[in-house]
N, CA, C and O of each residue as an XYZ file, in Angstrom:
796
protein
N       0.841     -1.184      0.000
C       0.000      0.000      0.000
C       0.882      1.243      0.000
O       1.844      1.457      0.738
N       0.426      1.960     -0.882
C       1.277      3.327     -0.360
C       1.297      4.410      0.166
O       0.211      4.988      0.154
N       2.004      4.855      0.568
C       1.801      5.907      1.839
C       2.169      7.097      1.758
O       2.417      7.644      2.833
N       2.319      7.831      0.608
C       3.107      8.997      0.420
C       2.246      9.516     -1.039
O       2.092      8.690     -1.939
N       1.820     10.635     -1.160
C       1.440     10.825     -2.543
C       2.093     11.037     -3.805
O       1.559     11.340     -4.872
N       3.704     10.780     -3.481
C       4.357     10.525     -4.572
C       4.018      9.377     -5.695
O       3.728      9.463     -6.888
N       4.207      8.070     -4.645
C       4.072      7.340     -5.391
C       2.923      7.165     -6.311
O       3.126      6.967     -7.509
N       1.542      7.237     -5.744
C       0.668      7.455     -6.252
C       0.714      8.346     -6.923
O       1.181      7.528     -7.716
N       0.698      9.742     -7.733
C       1.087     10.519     -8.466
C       2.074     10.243     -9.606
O       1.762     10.723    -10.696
N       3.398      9.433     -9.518
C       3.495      8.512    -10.634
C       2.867      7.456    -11.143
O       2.813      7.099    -12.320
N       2.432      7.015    -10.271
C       1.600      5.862    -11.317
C       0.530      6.577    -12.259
O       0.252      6.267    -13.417
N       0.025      7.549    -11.532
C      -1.316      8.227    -12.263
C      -0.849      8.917    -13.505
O      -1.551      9.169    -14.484
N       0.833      9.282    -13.300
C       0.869     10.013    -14.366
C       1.990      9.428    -15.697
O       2.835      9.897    -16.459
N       1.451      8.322    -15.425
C       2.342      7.167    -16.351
C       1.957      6.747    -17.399
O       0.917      6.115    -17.581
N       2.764      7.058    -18.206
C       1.870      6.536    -19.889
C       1.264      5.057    -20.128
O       0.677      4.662    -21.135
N       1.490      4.499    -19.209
C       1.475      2.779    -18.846
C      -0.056      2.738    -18.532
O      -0.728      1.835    -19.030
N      -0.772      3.899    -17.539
C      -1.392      3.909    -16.615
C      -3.086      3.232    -17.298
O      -3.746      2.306    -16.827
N      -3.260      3.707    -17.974
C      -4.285      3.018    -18.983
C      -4.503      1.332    -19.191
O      -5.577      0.750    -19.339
N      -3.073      0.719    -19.151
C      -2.825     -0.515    -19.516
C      -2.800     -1.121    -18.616
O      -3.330     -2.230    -18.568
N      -2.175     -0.576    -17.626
C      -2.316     -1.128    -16.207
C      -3.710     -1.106    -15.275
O      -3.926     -1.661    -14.197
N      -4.463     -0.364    -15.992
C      -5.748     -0.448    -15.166
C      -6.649     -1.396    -16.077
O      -7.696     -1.894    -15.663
N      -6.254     -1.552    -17.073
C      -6.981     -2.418    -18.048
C      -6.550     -3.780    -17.465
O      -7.473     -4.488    -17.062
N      -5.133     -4.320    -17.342
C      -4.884     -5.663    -16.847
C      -4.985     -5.158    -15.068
O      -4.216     -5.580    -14.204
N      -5.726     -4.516    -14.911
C      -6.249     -4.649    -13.547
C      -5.129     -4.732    -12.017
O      -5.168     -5.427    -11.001
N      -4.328     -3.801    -12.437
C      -2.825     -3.877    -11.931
C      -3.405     -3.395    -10.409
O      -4.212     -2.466    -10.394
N      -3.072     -3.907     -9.367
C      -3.535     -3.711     -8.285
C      -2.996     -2.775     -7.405
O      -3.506     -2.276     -6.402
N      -1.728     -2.573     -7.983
C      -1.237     -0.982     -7.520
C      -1.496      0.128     -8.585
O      -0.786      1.077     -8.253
N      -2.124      0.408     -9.601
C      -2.777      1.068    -10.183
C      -3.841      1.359    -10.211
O      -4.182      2.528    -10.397
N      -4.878      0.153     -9.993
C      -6.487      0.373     -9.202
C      -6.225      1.120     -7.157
O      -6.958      1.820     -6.459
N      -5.439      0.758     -7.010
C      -5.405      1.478     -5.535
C      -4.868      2.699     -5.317
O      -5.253      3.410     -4.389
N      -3.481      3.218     -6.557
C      -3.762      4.657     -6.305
C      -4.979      5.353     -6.994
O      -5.410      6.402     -6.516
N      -5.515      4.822     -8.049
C      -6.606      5.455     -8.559
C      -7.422      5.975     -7.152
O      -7.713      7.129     -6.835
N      -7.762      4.317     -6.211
C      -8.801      5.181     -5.247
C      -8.297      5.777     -4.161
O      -8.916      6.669     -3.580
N      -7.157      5.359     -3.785
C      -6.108      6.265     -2.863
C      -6.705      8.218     -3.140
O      -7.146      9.090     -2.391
N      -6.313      8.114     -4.919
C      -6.588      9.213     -4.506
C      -7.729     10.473     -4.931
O      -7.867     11.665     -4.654
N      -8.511      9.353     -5.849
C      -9.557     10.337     -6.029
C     -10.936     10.178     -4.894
O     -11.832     11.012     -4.764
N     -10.806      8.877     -4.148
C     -11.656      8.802     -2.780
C     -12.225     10.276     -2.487
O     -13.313     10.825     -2.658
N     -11.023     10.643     -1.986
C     -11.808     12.259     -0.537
C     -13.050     12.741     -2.062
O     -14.281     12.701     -2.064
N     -12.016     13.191     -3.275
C     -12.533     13.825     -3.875
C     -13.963     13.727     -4.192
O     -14.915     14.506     -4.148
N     -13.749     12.230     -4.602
C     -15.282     11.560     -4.683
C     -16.335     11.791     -3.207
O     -17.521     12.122     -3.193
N     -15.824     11.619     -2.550
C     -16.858     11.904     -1.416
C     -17.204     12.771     -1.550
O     -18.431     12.871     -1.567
N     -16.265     14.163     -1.762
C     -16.487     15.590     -1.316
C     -17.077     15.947     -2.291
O     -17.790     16.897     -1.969
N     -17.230     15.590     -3.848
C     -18.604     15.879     -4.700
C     -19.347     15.143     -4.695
O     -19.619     14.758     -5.832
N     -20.074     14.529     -3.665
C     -20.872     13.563     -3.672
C     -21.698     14.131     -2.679
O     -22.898     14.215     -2.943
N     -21.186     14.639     -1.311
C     -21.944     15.441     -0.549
C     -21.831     16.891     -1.019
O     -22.652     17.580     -0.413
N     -21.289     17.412     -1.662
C     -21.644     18.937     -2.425
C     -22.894     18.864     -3.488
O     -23.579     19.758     -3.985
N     -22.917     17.134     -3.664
C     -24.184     16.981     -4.223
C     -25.471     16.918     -3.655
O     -26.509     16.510     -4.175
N     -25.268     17.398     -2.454
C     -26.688     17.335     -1.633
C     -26.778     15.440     -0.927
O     -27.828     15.033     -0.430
N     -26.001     14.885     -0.988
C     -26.187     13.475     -0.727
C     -25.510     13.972      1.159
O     -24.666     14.764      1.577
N     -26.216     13.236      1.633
C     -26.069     13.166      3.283
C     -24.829     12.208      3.414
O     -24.619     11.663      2.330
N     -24.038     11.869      4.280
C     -22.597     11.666      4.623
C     -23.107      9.614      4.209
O     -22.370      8.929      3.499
N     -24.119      9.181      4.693
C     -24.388      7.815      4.300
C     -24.517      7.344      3.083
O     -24.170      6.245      2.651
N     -25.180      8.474      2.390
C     -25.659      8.249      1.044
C     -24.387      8.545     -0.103
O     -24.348      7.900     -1.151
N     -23.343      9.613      0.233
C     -21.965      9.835     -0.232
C     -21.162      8.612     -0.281
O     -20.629      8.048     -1.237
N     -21.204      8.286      1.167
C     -20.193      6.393      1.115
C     -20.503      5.522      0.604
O     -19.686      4.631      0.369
N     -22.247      5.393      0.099
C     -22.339      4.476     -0.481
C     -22.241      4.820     -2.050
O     -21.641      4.020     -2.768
N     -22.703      5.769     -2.505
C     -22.187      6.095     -3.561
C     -20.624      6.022     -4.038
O     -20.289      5.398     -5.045
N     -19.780      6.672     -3.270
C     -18.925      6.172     -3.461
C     -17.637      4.661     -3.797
O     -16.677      4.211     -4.422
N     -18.738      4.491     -2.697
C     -18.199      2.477     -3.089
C     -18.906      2.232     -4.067
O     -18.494      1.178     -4.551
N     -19.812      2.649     -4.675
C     -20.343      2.125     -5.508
C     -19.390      2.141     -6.879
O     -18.884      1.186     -7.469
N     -19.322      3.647     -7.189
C     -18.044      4.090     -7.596
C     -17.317      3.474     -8.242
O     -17.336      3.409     -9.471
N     -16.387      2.800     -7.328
C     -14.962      2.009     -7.370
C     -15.508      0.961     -7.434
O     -14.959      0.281     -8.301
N     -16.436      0.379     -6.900
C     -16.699     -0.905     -7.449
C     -17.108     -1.030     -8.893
O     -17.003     -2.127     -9.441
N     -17.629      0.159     -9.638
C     -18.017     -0.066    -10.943
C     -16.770     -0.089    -11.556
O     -16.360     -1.045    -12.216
N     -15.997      1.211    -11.301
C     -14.639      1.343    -11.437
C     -13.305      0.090    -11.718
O     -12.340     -0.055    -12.468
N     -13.909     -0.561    -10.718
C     -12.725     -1.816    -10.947
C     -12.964     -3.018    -11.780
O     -12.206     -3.811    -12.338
N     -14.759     -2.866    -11.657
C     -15.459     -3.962    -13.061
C     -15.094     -3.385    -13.685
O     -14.308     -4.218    -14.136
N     -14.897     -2.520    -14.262
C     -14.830     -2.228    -15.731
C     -13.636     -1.545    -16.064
O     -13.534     -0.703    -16.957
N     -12.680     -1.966    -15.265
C     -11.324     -2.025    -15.650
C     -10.707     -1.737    -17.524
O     -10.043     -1.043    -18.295
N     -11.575     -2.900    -17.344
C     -10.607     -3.276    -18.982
C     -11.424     -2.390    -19.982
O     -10.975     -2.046    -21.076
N     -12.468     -2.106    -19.585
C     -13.125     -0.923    -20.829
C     -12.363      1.023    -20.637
O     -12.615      2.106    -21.165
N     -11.525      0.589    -19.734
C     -10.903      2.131    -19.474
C      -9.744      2.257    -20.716
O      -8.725      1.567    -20.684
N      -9.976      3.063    -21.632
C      -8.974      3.224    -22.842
C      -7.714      4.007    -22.824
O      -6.595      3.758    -23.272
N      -8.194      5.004    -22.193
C      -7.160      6.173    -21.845
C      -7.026      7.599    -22.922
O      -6.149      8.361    -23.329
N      -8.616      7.365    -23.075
C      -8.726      8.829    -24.378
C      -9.055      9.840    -23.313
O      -8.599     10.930    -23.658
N      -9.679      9.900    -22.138
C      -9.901     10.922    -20.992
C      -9.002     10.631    -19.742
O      -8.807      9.441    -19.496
N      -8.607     11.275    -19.177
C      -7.933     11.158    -17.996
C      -8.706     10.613    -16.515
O      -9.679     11.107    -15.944
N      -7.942      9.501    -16.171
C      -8.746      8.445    -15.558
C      -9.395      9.301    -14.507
O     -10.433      8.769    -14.115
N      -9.138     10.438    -13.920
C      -9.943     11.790    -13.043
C     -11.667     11.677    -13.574
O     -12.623     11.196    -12.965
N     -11.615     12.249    -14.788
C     -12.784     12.270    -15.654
C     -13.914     11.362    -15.703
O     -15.128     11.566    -15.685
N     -12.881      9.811    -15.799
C     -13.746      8.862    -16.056
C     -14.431      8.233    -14.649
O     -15.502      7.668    -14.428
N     -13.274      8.616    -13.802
C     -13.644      8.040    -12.613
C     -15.256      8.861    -12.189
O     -16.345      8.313    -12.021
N     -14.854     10.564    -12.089
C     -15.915     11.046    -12.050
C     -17.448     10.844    -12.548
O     -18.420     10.779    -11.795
N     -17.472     10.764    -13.855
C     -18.149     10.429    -14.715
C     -18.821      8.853    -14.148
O     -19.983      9.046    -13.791
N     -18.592      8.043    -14.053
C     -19.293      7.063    -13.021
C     -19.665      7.536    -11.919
O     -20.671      7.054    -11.399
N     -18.944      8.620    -11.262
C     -19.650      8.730     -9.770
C     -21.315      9.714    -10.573
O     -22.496      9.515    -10.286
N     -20.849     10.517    -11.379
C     -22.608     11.082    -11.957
C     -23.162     10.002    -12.227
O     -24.205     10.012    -11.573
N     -23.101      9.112    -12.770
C     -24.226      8.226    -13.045
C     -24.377      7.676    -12.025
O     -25.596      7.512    -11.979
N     -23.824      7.132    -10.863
C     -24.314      6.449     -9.299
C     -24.939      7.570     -8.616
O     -25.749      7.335     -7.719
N     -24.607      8.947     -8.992
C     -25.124     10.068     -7.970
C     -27.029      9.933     -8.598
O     -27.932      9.967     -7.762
N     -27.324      9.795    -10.049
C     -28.060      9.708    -11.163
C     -28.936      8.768    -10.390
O     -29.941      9.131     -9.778
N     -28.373      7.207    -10.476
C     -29.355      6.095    -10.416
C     -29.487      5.997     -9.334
O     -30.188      5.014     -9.093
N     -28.940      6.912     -7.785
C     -29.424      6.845     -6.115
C     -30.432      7.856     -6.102
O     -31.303      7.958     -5.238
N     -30.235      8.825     -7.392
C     -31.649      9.926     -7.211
C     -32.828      9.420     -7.444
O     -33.812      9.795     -6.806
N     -32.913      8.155     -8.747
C     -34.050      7.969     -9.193
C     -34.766      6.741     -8.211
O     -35.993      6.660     -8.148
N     -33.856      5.780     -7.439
C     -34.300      5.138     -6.841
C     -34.485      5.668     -5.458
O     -34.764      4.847     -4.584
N     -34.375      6.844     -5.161
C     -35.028      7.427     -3.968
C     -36.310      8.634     -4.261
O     -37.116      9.112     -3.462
N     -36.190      8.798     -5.195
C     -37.069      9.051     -5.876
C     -37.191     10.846     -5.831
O     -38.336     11.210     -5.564
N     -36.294     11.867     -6.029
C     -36.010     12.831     -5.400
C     -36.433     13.605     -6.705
O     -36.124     13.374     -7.873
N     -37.173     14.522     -6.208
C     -38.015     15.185     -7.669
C     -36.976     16.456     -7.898
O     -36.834     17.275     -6.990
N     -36.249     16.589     -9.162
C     -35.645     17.846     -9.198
C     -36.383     19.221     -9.687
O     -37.365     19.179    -10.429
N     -35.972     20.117     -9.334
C     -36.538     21.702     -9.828
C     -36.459     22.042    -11.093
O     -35.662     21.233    -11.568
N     -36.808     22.756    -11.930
C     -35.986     23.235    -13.196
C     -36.657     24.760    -13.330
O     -37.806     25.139    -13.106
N     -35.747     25.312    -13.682
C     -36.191     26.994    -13.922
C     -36.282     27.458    -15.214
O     -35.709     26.820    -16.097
N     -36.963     28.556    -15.513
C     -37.062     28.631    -16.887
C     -36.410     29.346    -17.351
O     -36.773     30.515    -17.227
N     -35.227     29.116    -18.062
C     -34.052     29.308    -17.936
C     -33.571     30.969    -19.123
O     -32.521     31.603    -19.224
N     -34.866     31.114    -19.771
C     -35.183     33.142    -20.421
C     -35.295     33.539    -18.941
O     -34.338     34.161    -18.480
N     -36.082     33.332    -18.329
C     -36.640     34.322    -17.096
C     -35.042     34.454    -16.453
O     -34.426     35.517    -16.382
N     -34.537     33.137    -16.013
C     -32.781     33.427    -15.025
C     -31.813     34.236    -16.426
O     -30.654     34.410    -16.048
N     -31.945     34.525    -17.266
C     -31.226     35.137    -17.980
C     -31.734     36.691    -18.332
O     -30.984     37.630    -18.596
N     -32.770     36.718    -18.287
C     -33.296     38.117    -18.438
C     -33.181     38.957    -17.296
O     -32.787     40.122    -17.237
N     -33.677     38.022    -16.191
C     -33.782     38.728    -14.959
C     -32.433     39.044    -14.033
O     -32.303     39.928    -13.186
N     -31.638     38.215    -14.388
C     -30.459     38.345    -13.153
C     -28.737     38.814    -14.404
O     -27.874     39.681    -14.277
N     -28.942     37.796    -15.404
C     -27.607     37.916    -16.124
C     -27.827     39.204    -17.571
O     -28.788     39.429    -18.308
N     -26.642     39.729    -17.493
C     -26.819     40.542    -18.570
C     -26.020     39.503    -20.286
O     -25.779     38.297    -20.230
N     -25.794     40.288    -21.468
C     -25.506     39.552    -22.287
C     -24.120     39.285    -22.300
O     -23.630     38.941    -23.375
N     -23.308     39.391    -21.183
C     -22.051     38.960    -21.332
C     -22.111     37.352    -20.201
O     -21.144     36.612    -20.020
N     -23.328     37.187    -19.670
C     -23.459     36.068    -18.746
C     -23.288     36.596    -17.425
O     -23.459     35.868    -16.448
N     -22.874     38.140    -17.279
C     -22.743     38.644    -15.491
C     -23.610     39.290    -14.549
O     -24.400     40.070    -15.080
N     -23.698     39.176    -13.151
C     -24.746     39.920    -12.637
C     -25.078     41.270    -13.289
O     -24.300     42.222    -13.357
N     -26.567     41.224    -13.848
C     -27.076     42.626    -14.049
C     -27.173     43.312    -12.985
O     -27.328     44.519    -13.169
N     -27.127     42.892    -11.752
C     -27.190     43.575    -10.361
C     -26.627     42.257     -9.310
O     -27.259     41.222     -9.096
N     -25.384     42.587     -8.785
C     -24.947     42.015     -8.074
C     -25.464     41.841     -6.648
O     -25.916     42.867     -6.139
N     -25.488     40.286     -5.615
C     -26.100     40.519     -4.888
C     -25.718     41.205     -3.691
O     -24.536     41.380     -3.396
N     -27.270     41.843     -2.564
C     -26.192     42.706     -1.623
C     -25.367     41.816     -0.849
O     -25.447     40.594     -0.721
N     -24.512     42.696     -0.326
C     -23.345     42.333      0.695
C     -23.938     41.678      2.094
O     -24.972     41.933      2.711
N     -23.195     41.017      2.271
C     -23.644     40.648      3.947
C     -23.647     41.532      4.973
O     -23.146     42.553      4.501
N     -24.033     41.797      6.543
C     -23.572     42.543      7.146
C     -22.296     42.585      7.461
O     -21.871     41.431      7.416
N     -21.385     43.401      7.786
C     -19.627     43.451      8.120
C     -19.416     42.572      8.987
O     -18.414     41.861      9.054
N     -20.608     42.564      9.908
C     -20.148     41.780     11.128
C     -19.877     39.950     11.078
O     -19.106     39.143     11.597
N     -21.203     39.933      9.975
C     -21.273     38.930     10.080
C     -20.513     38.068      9.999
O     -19.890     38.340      8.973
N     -19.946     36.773     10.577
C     -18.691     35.889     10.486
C     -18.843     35.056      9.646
O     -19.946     34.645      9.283
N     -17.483     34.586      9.102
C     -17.381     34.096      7.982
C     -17.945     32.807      7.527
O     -18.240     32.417      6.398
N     -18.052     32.008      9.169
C     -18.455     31.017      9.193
C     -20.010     30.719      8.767
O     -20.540     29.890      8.028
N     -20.609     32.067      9.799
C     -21.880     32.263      9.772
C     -22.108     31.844      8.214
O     -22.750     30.907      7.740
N     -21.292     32.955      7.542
C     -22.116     32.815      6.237
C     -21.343     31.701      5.153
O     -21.893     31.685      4.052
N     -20.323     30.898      5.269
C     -20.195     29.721      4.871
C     -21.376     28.996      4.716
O     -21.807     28.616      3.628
N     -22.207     28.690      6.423
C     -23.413     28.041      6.636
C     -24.304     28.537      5.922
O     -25.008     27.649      5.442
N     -24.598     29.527      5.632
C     -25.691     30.493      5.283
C     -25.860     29.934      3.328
O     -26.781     29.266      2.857
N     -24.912     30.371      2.748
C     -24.226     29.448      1.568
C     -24.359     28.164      1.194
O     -24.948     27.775      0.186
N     -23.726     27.394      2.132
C     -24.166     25.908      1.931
C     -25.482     25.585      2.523
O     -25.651     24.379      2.703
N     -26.550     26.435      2.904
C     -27.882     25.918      3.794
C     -28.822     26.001      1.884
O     -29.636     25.184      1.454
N     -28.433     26.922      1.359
C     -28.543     27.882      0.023
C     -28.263     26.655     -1.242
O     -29.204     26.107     -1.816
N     -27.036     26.398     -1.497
C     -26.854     25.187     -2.042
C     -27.725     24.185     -1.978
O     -28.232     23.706     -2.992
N     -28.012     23.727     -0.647
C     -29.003     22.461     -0.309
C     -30.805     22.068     -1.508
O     -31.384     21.138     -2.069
N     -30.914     23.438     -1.274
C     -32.135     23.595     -2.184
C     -31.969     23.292     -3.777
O     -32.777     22.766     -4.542
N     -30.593     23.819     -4.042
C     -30.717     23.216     -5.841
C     -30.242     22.220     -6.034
O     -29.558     21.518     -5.290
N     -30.684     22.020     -7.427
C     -31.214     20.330     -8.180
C     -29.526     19.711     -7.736
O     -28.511     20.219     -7.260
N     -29.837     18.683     -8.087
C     -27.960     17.929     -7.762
C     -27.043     18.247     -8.773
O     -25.907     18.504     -8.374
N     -27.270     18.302    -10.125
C     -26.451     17.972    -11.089
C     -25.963     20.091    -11.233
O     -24.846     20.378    -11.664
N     -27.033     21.326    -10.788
C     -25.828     22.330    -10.064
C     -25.113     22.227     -9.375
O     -23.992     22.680     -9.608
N     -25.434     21.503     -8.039
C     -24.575     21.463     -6.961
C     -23.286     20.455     -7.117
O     -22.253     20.415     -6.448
N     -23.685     19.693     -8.178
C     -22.505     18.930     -8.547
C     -21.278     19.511     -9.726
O     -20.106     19.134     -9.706
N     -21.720     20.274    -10.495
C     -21.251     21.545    -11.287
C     -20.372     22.307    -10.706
O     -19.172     22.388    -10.968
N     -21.035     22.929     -9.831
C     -20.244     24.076     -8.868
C     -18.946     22.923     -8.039
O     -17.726     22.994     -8.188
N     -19.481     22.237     -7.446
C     -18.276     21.322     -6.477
C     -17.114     21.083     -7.523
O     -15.916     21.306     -7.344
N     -17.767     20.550     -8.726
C     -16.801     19.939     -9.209
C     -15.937     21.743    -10.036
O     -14.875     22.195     -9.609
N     -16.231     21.982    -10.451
C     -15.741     23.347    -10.546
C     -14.895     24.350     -9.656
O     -13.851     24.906     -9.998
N     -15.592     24.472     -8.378
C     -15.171     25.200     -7.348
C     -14.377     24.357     -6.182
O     -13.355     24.843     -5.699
N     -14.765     23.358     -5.838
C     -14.127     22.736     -5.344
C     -13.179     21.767     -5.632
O     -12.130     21.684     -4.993
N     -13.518     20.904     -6.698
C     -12.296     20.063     -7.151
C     -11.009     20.890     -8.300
O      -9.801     20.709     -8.451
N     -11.891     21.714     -8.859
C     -11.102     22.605     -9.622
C     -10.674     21.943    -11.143
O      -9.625     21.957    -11.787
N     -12.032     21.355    -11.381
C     -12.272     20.748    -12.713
C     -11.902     21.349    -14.196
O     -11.043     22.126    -13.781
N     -11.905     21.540    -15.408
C     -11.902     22.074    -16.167
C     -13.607     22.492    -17.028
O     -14.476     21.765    -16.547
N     -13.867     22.933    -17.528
C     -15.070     23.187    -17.854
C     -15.081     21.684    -19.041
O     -16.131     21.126    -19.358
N     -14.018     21.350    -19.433
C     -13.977     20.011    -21.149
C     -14.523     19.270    -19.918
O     -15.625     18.738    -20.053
N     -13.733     19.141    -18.433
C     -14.127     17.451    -17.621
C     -15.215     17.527    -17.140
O     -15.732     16.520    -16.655
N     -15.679     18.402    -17.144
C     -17.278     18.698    -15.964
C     -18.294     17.956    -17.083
O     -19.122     17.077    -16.848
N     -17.974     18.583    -18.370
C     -18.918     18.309    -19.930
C     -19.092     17.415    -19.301
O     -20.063     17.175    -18.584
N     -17.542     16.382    -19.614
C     -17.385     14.811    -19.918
C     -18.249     14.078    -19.098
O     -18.915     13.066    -19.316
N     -18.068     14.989    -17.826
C     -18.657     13.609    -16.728
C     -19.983     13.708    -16.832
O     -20.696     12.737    -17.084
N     -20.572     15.310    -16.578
C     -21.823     15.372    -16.693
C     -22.973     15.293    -18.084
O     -24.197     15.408    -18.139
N     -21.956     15.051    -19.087
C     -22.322     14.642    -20.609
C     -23.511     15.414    -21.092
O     -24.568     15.076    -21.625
N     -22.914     16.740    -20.678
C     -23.175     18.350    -20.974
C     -22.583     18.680    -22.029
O     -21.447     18.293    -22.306
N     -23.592     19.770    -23.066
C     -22.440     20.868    -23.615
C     -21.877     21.887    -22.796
O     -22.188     21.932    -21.606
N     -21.051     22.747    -23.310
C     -20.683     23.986    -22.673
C     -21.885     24.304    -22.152
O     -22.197     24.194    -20.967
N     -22.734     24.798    -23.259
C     -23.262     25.946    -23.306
C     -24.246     25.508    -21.712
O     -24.172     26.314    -20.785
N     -25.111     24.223    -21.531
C     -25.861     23.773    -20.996
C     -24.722     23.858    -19.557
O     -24.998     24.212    -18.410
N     -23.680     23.496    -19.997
C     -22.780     23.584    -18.240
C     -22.763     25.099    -17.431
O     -22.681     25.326    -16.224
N     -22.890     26.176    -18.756
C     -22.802     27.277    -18.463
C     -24.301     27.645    -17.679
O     -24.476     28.443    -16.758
N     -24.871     27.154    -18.072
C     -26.435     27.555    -17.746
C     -26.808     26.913    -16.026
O     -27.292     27.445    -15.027
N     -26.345     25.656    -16.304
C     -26.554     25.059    -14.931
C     -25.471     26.390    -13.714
O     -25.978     26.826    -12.680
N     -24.324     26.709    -14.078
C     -24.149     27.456    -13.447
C     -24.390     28.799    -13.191
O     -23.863     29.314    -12.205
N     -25.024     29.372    -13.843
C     -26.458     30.431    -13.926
C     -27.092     29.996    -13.291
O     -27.125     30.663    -12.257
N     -28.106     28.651    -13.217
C     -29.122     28.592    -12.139
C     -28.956     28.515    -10.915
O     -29.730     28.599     -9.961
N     -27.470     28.282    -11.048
C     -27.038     27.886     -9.555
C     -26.697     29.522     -8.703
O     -27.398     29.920     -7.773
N     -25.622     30.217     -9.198
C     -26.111     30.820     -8.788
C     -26.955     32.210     -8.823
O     -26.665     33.214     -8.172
N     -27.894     32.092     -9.578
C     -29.294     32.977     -9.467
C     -30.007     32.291     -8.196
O     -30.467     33.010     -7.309
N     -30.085     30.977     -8.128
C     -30.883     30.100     -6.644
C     -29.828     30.914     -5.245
O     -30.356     31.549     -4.333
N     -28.657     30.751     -5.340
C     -27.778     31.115     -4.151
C     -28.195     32.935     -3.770
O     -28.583     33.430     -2.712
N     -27.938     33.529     -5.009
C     -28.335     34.680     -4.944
C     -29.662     35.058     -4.006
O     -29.704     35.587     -2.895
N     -30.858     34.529     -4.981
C     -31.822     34.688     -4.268
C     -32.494     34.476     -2.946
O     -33.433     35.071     -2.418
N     -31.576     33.214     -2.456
C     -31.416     32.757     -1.088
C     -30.925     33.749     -0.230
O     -31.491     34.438      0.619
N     -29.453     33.674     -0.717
C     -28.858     35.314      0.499
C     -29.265     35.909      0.383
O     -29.763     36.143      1.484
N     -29.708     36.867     -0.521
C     -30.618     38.231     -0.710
C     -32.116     37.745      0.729
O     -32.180     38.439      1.744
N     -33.236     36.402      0.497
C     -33.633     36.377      1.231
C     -33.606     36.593      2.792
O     -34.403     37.179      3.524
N     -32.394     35.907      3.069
C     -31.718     35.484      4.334
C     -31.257     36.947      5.025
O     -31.163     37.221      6.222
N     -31.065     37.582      4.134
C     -29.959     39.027      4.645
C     -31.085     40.072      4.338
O     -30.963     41.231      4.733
N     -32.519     39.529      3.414
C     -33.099     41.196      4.115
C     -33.480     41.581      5.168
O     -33.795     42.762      5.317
């Protein structure tokens, strides 16, 4: 096992690395989850999934992950692909819990909030000075909670994992343009939340 993120970090970044996950190389399937694990968790509950429903998703994950070893080619970067399975387990735990998503009509969030360059036509107000940072961390993520998963999974994977807009497509098997939009609704919903919260 390894214990240092070096090692893991070469293997990942080994031209081999494709082939080796295809013949199912067992130190190549373990830094894979070595080290995209946290990550996976941490867009899994940015997806609105509760800390039980994240772990199991997640194992789910890697278990699809390691079946299907040998169908991994190496035209996307195993980050991507890995991701890209966790949307479809985040996908098939929504429908079998049966979680009804929102959808907005997406002229009205563009007329009303974005101008034609895609930016606030009116930015939202400020918090109070006082207020602590934490406070409004919470305040933010209470805000998040309310939109559909596949924003909140947008933004995480964006803001928090620090995705590229090509890998977000890939995983979420989005165009741009539609990735761009989900992050418009997202935050026009956040907006409208703090604005609530803080009048």
């Amino acid at each position: 096992m390894t214990t240092a993120s070096t090692p893991d970090r070469a293997i990942l970044d080994s031209p081999e690395l494709a082939e080796r996950i295809r013949a199912r190389d067992p130190e190549a399937l373990e830094a894979v989850v070595e080290t995209y694990l946290p990550q996976i968790l941490r867009a899994a509950r940015g997806a609105g999934m509760n800390p039980q429903e994240a772990e199991d998703v997640a194992q789910n994950t890697f278990t699809t992950f390691v079946e299907s070893a040998e169908r991994f080619e190496g035209r996307s970067h195993v980050r991507t692909w890995v991701f890209g399975i966790l949307y479809r387990k985040i996908s098939e735990t929504r429908r079998k819990l049966g979680k009804a998503r929102q959808m907005d009509d997406i002229d009205e969030v563009f007329e009303s909030r974005f101008d034609e360059n895609g930016s606030w036509s009116q930015p939202p107000r400020a918090a109070d000075v006082e207020l602590e940072a934490k406070e409004t961390r919470q305040e933010i993520s209470d805000c998040l909670e309310a939109a559909p998963p596949n924003q909140r999974l947008a933004f995480v994977l964006r803001e928090v994992e620090g995705l590229s807009s090509d890998e977000i497509c890939k995983i979420l098997e989005v165009s741009s343009t539609n990735l761009g939009v989900m992050l418009f609704r997202l935050r026009n919903r956040v907006r409208e939340c703090l604005e609530a919260k803080w009048a």
